[in-house]
GUFILUM-983216 format. One record per atom (N, C-alpha, C, O): residue number from 1; atom name; z, y, x. Coordinates in pm, whole numbers, plus 50000, padded with zeros to 5 digits. Layout:
+-----+----+-------+-------+-------+
:   k :  a :     Z :     Y :     X :
+-----+----+-------+-------+-------+
: NUM : CA :     Z :     Y :     X :
...
+-----+----+-------+-------+-------+
This chain:
+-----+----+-------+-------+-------+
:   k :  a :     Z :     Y :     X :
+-----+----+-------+-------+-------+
:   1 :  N : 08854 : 43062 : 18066 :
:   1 : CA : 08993 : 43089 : 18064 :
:   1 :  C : 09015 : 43225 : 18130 :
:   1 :  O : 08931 : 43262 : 18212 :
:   2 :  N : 09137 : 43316 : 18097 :
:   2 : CA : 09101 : 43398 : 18129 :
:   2 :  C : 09228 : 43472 : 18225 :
:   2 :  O : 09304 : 43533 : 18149 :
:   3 :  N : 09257 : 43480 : 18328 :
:   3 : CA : 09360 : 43457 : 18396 :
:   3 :  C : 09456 : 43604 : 18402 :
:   3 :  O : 09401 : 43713 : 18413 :
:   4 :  N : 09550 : 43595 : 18396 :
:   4 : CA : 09681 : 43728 : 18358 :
:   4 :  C : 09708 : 43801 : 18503 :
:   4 :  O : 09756 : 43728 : 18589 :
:   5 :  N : 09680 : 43940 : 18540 :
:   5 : CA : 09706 : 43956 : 18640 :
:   5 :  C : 09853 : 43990 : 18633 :
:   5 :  O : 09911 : 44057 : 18548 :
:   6 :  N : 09913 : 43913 : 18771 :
:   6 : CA : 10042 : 43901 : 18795 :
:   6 :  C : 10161 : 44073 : 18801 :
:   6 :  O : 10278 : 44097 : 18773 :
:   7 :  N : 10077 : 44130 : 18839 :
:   7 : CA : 10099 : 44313 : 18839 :
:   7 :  C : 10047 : 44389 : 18748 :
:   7 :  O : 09934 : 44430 : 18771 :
:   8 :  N : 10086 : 44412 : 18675 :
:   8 : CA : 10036 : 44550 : 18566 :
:   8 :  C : 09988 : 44677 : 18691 :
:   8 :  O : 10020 : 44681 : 18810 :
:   9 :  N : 09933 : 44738 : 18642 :
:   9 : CA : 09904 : 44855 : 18739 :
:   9 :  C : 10002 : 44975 : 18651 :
:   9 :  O : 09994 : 44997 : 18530 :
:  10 :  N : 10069 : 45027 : 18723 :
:  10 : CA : 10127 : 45193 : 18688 :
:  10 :  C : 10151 : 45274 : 18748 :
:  10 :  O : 10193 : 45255 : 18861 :
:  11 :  N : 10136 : 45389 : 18702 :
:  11 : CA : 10128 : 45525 : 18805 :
:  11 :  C : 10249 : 45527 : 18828 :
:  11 :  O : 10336 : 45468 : 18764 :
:  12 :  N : 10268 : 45622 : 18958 :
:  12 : CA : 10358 : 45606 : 19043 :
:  12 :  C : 10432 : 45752 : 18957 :
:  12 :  O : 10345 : 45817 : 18898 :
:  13 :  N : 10567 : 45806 : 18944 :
:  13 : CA : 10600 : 45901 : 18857 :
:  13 :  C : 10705 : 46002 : 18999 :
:  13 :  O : 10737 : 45926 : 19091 :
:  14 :  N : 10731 : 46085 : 19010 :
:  14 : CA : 10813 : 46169 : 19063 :
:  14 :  C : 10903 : 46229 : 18973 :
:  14 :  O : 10881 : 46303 : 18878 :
:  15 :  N : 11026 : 46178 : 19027 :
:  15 : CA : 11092 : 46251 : 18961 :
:  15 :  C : 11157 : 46333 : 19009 :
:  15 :  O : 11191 : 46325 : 19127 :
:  16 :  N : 11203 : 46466 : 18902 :
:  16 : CA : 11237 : 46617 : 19012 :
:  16 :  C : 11372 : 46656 : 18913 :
:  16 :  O : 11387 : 46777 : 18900 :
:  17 :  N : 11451 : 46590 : 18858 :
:  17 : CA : 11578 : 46594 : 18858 :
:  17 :  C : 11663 : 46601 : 18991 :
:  17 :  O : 11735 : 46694 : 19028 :
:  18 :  N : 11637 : 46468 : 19062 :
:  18 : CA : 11717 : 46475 : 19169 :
:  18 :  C : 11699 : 46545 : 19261 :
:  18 :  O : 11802 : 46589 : 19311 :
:  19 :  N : 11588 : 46583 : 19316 :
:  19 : CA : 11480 : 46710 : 19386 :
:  19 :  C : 11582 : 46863 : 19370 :
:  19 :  O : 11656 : 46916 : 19453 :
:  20 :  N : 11540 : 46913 : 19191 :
:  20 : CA : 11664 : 46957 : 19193 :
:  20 :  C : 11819 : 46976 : 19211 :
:  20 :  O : 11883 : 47080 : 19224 :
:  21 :  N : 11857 : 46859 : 19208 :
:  21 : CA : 12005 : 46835 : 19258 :
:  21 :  C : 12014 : 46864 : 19419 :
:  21 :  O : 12114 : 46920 : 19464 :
:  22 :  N : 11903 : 46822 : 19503 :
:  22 : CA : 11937 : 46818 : 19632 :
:  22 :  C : 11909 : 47015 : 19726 :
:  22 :  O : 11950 : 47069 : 19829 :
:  23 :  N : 11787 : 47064 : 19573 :
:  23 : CA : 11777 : 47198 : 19618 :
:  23 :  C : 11927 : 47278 : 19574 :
:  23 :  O : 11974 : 47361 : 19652 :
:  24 :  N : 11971 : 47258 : 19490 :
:  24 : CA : 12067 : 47346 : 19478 :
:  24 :  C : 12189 : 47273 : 19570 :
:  24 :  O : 12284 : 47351 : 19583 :
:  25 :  N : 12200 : 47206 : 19606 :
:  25 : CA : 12287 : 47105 : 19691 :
:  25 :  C : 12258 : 47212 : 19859 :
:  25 :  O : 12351 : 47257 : 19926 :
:  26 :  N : 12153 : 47225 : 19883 :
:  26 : CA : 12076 : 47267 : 19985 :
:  26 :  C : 12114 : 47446 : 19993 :
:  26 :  O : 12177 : 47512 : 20076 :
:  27 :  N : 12048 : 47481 : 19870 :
:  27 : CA : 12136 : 47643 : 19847 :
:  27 :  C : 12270 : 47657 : 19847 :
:  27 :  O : 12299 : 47763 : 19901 :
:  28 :  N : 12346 : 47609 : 19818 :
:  28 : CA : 12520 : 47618 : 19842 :
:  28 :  C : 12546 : 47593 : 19977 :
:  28 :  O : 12641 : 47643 : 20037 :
:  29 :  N : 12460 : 47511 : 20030 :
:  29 : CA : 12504 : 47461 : 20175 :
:  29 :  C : 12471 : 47604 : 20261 :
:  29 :  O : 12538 : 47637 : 20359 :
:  30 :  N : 12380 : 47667 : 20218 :
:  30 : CA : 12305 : 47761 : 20341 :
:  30 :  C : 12419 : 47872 : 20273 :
:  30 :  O : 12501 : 47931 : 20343 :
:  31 :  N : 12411 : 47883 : 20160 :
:  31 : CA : 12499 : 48008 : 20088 :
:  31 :  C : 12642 : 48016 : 20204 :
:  31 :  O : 12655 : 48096 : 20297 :
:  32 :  N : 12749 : 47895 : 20158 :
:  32 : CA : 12834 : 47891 : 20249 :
:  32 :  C : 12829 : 47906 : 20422 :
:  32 :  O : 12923 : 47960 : 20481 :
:  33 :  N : 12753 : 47873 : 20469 :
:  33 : CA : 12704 : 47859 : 20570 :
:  33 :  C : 12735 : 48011 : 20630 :
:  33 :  O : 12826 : 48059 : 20698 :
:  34 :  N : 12587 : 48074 : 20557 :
:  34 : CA : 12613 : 48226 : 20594 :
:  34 :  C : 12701 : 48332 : 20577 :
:  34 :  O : 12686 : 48437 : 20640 :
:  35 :  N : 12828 : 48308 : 20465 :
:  35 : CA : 12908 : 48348 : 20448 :
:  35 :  C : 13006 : 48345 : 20600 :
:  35 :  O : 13045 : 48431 : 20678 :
:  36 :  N : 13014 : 48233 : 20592 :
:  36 : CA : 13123 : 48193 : 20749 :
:  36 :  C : 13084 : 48218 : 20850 :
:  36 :  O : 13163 : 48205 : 20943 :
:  37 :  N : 12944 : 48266 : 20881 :
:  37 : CA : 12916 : 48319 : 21021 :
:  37 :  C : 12915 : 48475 : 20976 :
:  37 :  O : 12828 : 48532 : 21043 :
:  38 :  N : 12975 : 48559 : 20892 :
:  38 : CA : 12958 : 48701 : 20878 :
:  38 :  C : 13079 : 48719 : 20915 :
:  38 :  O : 13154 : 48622 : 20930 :
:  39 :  N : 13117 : 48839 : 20936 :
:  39 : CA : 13226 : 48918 : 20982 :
:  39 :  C : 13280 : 48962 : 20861 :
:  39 :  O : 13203 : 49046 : 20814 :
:  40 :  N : 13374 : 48946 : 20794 :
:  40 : CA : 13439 : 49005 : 20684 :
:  40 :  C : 13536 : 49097 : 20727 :
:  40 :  O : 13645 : 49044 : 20707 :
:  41 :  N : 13553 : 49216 : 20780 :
:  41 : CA : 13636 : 49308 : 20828 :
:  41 :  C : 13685 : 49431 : 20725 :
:  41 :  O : 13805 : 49450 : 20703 :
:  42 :  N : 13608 : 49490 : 20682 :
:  42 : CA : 13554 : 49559 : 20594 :
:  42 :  C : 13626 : 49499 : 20426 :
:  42 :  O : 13542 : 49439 : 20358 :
:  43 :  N : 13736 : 49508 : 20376 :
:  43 : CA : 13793 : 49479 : 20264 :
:  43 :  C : 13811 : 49601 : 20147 :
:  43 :  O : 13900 : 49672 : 20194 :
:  44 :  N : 13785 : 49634 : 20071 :
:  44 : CA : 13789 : 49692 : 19968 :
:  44 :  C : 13949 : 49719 : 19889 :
:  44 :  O : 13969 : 49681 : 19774 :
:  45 :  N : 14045 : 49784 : 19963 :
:  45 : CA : 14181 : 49769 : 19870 :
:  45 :  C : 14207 : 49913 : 19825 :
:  45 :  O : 14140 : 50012 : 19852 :
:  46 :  N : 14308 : 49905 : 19758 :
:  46 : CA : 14365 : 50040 : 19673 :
:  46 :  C : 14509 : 50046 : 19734 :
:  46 :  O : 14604 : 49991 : 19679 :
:  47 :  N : 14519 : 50125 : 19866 :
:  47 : CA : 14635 : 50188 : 19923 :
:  47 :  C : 14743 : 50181 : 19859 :
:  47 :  O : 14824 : 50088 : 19859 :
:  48 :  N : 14747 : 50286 : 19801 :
:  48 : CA : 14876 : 50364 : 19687 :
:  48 :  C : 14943 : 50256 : 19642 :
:  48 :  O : 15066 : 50262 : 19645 :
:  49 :  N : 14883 : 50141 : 19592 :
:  49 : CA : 15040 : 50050 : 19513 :
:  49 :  C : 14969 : 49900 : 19560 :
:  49 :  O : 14859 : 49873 : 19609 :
:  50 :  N : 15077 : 49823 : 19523 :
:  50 : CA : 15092 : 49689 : 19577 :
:  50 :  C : 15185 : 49616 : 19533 :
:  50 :  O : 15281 : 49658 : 19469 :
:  51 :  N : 15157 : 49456 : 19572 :
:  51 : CA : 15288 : 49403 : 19541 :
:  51 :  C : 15314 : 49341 : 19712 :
:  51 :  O : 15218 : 49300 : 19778 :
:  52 :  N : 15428 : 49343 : 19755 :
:  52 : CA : 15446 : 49300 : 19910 :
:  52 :  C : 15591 : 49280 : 19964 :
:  52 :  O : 15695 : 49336 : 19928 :
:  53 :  N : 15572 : 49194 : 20051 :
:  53 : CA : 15723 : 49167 : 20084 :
:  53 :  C : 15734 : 49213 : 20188 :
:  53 :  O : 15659 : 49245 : 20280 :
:  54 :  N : 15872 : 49217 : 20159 :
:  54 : CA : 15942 : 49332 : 20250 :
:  54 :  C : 15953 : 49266 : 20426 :
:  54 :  O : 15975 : 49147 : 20450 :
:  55 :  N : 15940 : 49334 : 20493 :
:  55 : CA : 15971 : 49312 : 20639 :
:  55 :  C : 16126 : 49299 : 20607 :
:  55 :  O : 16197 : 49387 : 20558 :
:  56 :  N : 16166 : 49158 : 20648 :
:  56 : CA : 16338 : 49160 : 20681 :
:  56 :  C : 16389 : 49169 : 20827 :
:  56 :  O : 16506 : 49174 : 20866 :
:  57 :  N : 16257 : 49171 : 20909 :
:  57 : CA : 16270 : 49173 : 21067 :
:  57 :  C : 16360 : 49315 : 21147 :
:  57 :  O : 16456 : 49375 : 21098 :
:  58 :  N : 16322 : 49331 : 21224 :
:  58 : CA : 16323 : 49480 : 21262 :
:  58 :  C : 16221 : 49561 : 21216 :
:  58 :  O : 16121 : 49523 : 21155 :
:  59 :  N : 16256 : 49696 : 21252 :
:  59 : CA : 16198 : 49774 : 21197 :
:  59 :  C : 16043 : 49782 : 21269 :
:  59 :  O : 16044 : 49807 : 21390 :
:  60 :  N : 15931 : 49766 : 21213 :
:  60 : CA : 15835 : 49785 : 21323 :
:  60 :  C : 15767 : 49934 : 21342 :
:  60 :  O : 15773 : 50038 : 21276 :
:  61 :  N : 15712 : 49903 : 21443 :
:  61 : CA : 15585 : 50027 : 21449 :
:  61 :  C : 15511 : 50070 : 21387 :
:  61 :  O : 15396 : 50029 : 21374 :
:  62 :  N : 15579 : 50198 : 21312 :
:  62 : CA : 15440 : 50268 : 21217 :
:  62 :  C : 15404 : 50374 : 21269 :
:  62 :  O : 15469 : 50460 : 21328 :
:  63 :  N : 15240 : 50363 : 21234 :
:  63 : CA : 15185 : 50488 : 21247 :
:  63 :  C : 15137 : 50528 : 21111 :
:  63 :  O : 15090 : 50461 : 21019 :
:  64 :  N : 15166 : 50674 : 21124 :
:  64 : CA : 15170 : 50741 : 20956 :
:  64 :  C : 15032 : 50816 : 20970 :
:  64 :  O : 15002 : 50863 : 21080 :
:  65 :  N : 14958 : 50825 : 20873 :
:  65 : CA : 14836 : 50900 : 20869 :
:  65 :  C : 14864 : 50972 : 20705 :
:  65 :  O : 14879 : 50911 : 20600 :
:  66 :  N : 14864 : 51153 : 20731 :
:  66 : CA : 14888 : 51206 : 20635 :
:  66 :  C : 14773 : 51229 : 20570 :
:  66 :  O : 14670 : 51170 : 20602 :
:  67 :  N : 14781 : 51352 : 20432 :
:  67 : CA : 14629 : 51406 : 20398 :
:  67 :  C : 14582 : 51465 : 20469 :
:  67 :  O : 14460 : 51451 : 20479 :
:  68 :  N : 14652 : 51564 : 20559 :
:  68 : CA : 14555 : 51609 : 20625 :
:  68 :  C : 14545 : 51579 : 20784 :
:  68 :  O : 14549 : 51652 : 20883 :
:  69 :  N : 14535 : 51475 : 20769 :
:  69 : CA : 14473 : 51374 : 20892 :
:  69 :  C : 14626 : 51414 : 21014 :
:  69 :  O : 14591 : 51396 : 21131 :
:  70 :  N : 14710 : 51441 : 21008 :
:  70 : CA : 14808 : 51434 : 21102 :
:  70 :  C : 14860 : 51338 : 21128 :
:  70 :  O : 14871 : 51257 : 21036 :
:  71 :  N : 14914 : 51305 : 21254 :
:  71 : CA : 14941 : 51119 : 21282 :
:  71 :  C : 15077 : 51148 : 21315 :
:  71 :  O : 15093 : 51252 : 21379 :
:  72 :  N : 15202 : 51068 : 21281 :
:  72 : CA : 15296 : 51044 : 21350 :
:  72 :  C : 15330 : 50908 : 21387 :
:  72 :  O : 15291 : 50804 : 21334 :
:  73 :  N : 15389 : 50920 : 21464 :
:  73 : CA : 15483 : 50748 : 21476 :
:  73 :  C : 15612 : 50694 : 21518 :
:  73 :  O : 15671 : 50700 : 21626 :
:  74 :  N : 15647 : 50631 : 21384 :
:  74 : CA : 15785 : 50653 : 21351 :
:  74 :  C : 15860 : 50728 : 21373 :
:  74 :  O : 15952 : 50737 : 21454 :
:  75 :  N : 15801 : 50821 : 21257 :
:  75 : CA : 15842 : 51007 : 21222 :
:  75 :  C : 15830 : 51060 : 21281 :
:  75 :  O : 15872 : 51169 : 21242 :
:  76 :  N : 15772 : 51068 : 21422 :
:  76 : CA : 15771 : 51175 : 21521 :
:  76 :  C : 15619 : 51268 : 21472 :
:  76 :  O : 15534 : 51212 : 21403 :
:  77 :  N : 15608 : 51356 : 21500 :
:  77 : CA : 15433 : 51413 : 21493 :
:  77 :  C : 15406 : 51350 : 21641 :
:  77 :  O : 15495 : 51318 : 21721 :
:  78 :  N : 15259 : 51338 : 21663 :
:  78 : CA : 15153 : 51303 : 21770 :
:  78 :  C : 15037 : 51371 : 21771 :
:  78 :  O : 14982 : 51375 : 21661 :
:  79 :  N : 14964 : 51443 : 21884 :
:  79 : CA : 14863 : 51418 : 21882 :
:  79 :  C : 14764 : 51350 : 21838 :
:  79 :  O : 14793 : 51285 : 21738 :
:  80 :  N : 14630 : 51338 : 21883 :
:  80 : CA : 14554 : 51258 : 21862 :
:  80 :  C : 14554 : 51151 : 22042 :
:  80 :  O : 14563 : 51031 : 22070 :
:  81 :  N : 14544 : 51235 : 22093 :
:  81 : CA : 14511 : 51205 : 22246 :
:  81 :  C : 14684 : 51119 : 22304 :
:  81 :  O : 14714 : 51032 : 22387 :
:  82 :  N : 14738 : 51180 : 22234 :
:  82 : CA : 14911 : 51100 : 22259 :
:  82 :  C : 14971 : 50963 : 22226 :
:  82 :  O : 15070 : 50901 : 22267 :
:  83 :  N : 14834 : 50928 : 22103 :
:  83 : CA : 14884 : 50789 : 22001 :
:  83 :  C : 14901 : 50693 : 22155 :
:  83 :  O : 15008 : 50669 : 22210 :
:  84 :  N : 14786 : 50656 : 22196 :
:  84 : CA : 14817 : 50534 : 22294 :
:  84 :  C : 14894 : 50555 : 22392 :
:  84 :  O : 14935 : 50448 : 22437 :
:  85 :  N : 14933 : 50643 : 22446 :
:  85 : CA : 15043 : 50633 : 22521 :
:  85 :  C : 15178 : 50613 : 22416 :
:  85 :  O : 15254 : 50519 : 22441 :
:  86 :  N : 15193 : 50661 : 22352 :
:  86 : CA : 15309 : 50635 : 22248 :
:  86 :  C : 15335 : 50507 : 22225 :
:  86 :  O : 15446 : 50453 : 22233 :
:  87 :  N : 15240 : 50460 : 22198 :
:  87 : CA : 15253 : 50295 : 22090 :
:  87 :  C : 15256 : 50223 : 22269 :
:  87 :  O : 15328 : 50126 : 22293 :
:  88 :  N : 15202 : 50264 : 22339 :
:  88 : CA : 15246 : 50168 : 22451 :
:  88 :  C : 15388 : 50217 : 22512 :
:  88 :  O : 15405 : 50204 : 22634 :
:  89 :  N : 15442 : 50246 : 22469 :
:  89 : CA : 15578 : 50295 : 22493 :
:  89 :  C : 15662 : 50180 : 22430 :
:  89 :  O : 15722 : 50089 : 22486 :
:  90 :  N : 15648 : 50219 : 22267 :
:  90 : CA : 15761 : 50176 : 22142 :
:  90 :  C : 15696 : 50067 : 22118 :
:  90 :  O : 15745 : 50013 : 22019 :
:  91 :  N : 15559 : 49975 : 22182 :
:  91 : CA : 15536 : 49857 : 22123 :
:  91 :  C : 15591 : 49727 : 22140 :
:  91 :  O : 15582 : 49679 : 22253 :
:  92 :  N : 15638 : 49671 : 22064 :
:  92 : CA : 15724 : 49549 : 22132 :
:  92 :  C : 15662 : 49429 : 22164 :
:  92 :  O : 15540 : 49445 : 22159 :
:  93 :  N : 15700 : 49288 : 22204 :
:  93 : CA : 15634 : 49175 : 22209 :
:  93 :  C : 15553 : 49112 : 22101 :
:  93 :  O : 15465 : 49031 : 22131 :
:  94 :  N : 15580 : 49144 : 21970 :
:  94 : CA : 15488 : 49057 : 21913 :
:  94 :  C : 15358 : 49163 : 21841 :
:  94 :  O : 15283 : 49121 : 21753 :
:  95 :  N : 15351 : 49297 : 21893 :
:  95 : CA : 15245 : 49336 : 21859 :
:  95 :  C : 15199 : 49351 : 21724 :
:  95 :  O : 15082 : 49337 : 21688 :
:  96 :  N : 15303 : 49383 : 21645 :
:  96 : CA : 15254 : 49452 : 21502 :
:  96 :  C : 15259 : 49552 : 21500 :
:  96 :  O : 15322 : 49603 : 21593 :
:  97 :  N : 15205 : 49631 : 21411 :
:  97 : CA : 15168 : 49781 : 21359 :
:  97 :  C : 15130 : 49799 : 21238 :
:  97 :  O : 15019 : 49759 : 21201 :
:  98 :  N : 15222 : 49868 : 21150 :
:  98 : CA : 15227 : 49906 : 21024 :
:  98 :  C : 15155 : 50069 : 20992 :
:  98 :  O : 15201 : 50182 : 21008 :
:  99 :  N : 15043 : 50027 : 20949 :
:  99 : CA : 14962 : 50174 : 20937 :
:  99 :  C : 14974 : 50234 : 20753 :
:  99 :  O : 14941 : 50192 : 20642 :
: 100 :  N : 15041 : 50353 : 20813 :
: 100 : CA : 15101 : 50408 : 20627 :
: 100 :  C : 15033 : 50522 : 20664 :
: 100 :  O : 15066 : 50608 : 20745 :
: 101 :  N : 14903 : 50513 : 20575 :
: 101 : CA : 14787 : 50596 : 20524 :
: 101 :  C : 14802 : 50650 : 20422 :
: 101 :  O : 14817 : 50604 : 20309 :
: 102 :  N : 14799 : 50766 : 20464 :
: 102 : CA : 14820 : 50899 : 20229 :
: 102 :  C : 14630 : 50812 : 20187 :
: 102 :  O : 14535 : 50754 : 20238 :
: 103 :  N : 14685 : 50865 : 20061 :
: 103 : CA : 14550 : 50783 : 19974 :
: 103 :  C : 14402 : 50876 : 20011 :
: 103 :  O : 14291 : 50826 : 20025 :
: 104 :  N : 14439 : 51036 : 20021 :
: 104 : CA : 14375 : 51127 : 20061 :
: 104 :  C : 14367 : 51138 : 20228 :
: 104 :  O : 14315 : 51247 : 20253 :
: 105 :  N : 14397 : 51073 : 20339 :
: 105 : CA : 14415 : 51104 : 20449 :
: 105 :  C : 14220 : 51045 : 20473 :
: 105 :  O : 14159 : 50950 : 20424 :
: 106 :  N : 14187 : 51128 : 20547 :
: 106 : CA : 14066 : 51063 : 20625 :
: 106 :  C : 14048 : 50915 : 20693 :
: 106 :  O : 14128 : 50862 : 20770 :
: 107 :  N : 13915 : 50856 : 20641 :
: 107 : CA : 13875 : 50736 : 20716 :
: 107 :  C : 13863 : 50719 : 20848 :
: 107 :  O : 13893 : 50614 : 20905 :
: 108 :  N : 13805 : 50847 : 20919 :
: 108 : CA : 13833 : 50866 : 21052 :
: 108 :  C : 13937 : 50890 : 21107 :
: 108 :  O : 13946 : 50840 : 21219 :
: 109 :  N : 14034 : 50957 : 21067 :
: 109 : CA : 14119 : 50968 : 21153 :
: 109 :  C : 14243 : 50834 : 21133 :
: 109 :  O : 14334 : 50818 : 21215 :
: 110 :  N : 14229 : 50758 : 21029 :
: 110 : CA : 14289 : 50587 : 21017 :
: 110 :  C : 14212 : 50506 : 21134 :
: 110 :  O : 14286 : 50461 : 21221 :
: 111 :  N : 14141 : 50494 : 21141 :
: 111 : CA : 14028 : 50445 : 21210 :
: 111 :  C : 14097 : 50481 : 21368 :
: 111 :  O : 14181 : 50418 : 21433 :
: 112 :  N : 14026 : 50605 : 21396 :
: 112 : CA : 14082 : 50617 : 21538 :
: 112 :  C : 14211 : 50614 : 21592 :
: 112 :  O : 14231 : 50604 : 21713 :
: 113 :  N : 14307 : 50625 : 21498 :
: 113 : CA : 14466 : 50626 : 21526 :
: 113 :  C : 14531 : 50430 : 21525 :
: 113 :  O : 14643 : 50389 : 21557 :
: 114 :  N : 14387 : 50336 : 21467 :
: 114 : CA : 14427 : 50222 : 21510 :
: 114 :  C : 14336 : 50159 : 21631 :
: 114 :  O : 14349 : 50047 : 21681 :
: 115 :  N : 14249 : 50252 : 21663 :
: 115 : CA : 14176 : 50203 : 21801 :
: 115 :  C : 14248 : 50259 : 21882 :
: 115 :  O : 14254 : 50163 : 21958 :
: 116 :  N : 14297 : 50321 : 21922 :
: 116 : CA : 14407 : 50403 : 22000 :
: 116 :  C : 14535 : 50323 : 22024 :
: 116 :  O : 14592 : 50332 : 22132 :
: 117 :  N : 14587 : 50236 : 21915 :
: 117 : CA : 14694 : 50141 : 21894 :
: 117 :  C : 14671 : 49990 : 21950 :
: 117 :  O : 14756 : 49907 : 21979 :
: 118 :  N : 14496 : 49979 : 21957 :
: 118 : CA : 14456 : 49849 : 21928 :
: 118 :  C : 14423 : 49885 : 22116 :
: 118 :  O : 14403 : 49785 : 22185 :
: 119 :  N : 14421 : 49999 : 22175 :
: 119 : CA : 14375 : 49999 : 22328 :
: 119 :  C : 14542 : 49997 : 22367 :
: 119 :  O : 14550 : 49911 : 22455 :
: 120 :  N : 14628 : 50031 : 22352 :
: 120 : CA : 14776 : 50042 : 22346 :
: 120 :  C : 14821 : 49891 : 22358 :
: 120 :  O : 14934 : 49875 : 22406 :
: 121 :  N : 14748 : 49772 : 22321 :
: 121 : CA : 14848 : 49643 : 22315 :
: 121 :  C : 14870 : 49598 : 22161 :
: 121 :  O : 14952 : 49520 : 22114 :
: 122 :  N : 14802 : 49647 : 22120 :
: 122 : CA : 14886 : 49632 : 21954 :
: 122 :  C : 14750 : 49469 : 21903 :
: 122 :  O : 14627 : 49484 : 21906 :
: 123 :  N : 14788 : 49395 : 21881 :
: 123 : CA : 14743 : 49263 : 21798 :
: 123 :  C : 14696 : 49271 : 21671 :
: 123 :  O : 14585 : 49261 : 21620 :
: 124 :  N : 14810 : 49290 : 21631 :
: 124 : CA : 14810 : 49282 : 21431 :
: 124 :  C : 14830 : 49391 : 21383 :
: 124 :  O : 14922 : 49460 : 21426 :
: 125 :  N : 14740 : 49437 : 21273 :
: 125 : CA : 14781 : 49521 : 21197 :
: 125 :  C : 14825 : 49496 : 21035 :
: 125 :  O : 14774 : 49410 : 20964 :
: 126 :  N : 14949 : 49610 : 20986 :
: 126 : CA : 14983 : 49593 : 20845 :
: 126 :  C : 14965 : 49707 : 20798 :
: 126 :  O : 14983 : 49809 : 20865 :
: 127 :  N : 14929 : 49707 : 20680 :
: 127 : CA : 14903 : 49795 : 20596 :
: 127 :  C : 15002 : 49826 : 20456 :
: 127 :  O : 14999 : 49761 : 20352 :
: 128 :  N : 15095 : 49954 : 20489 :
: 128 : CA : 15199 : 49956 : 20402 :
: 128 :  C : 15110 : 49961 : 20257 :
: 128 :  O : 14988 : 49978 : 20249 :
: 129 :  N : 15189 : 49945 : 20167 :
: 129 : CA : 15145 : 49999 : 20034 :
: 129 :  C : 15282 : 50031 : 19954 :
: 129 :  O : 15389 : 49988 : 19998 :
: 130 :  N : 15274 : 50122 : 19813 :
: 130 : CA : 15364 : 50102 : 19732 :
: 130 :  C : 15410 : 50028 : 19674 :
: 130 :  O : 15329 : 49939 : 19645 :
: 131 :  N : 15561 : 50004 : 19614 :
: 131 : CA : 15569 : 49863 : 19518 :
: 131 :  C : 15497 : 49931 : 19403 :
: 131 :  O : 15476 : 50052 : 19401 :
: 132 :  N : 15452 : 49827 : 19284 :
: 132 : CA : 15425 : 49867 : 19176 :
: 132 :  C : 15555 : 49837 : 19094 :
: 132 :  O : 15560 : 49867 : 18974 :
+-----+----+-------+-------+-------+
C-alpha cells in the first residue's frame, strides 16, 4: 500500500510587487522628509507684475530700491549707512516692511537695505509688485 504524503513539498516564492510598493512608499517618505528640513528662502518671482491685495491698513513702511541701487524710505532718499536708523524711527508695532524693488535695481543692494531693516526691528517682509 502505498501511503499519500500529507504535505506536497513547494518552493517557497518571493514576491516583489509589494517589496516594490514599500520601496517607493520608502522614497516618498525620505523625499518629503528632506524637503521639510531644507530652508526654502530663496523663491524665484517676477517683480514687475502681480496679482495682490491691496493693504487697506495704514500706510506701511517702504523701502524703495531704484535701478541704480538708491534707497529711499517712504520717499525720502537715504543713505546706505542711514537705512537702520530710519526704519527704527518710522517702524511701528507690528513690524512690516514693504520692499519696492525696480526690476533692474541690484541684488545687493535689496539684500542689504533689508538686513539693515531686519537689524532695525522689522519682522515681516512684503514685496510690492504691479497689478497686472
Amino acid at each position: 500500500m502505498k501511503l499519500r504524503r500529507s504535505r506536497t513539498s513547494k518552493r517557497g516564492r518571493i514576491e516583489i510587487i509589494p517589496m516594490i510598493d514599500v520601496m517607493f512608499f520608502l522614497l516618498a517618505t525620505f523625499m518629503l522628509a528632506s524637503l521639510a528640513m531644507q530652508r526654502l528662502d530663496a523663491v524665484r518671482i517676477d517683480l514687475p507684475a502681480g496679482r495682490a491685495q491691496t493693504l487697506s491698513e495704514h500706510e506701511p513702511l517702504t523701502i524703495a530700491v531704484d535701478g541704480n541701487d538708491a534707497v529711499s524710505i517712504n520717499r525720502q532718499p537715504v543713505r546706505a549707512e542711514q537705512i537702520e536708523a530710519e526704519v527704527k524711527r518710522l517702524l511701528r508695532a507690528d513690524g512690516n516692511v514693504v520692499i519696492a524693488a525696480d526690476d533692474h535695481a541690484g541684488h545687493g543692494a535689496v539684500v542689504q537695505a533689508m538686513l539693515a531693516a531686519r537689524r532695525a526691528g522689522a519682522e515681516h517682509f512684503l514685496i510690492a509688485v504691479h497689478r497686472e
